[in-house]
N, C-alpha and C positions, 0 to 999 in steps of 0.2 A: 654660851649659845653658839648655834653652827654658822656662822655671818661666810665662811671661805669662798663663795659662791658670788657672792656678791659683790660690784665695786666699792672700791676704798669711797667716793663723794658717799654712797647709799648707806654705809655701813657708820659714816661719821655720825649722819643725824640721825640715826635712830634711838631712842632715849635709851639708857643702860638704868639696872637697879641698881641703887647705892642703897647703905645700911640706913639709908633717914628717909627712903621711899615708904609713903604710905602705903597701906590693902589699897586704896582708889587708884593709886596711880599703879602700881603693879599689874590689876587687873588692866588697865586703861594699855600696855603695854602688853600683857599675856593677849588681849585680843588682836592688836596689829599682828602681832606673830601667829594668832588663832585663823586670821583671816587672808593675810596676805597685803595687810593697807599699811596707807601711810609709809612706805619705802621697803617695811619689813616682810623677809621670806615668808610663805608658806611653812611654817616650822612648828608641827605642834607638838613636839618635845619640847622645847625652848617656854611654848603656849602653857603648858601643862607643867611645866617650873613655875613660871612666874604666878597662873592661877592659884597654885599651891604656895606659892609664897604669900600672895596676897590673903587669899584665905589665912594663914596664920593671923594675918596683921590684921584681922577682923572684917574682911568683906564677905557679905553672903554670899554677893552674886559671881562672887569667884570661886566659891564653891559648887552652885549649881554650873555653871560652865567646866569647873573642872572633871566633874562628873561627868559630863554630858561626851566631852571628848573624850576620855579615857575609853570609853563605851568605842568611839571610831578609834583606837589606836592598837597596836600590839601589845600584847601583855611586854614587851623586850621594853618599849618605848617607854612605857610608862614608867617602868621600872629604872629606864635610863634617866627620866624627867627626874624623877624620887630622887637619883642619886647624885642629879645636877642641884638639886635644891640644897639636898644635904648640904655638899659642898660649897654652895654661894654661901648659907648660913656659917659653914664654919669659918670662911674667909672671907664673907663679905665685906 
């Protein structure tokens, strides 16, 4: 996720996905970064990771929210989100 922007205190407490994060808490964390709360940038690549991760893990509603922003983003972005996911999964 893009965190460089942001201070080192801001950047500690924002929840990170580990391999044992449920679809609920993924999405629960794709919205901070959807929205801009809870400490997390505005970052809806980062948003559009985590909803797509979530949605694997079985959340609907991170599907319709994924949907929903890809609709606001660039096709680049999206496509950069797709490939942050890949890669969290392959190393997560």
């Amino acid at each position: 996720m893009m965190l460089m922007n942001e201070p080192p205190a801001v950047v500690a407490t924002l929840p990170l996905p580990n391999v044992e994060s449920t679809g609920d808490e993924l999405f629960r964390m794709g919205l901070l970064y959807s929205t801009g709360q809870g400490g997390a940038p505005l970052d809806y690549v980062s948003a559009h990771m985590l909803f797509n991760l979530a949605a694997m893990r079985g959340s609907v509603e991170a599907k319709l929210y994924r949907k929903e922003l890809s609709q606001e983003m660039a096709s680049e972005d999206v496509a950069e989100a797709q490939r942050q996911a890949r890669e969290w999964l392959a190393h997560g």
